[in-house]
N, C-alpha and C positions, 0 to 999 in steps of 0.2 A: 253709058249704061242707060237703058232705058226704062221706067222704071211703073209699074201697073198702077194705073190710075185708082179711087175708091168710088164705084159705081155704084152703090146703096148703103144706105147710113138711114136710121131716124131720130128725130130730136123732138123733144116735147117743146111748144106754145102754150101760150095764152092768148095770144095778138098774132094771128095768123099773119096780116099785113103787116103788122111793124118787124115780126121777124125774115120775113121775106125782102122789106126794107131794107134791115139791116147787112145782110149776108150781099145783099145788092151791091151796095153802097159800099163795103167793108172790102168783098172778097171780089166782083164784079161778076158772082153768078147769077145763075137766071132762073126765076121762078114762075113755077104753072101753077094758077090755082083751081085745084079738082072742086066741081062741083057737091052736091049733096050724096047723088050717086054711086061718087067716090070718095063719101067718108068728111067731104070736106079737106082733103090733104091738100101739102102743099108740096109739088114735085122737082127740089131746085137739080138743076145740071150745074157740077161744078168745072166741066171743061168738055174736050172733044173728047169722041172716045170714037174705039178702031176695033172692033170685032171683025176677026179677019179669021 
C-alpha cells in the first residue's frame, strides 16, 4: 500500500538554524533557508515526492 506523503506543514522557531539543525540531524531532511524576501522561512523537504 502506498501511502501519500505530507507535503506542507508549519512549525513555529526561535532559532531558525538550530531548528533546521535539528530536523537534519534527527530525521535527515533537508532545509532551504528563504531569504528576507521570503519572510525569512525555512522550507524543509522531508522526502521525494511524485506528482504525477
Amino acid at each position: 500500500m502506498n501511502m501519500n506523503p505530507v507535503v506542507h506543514f508549519e512549525m513555529p522557531y526561535e532559532d531558525r538554524a538550530r531548528m533546521a539543525d535539528f530536523y537534519t540531524k534527527t530525521f535527515g531532511w533537508k532545509a532551504q533557508m528563504m531569504g528576507p524576501e521570503m519572510g525569512e522561512y525555512a522550507v524543509v523537504h522531508t522526502g521525494e515526492t511524485n506528482f504525477s
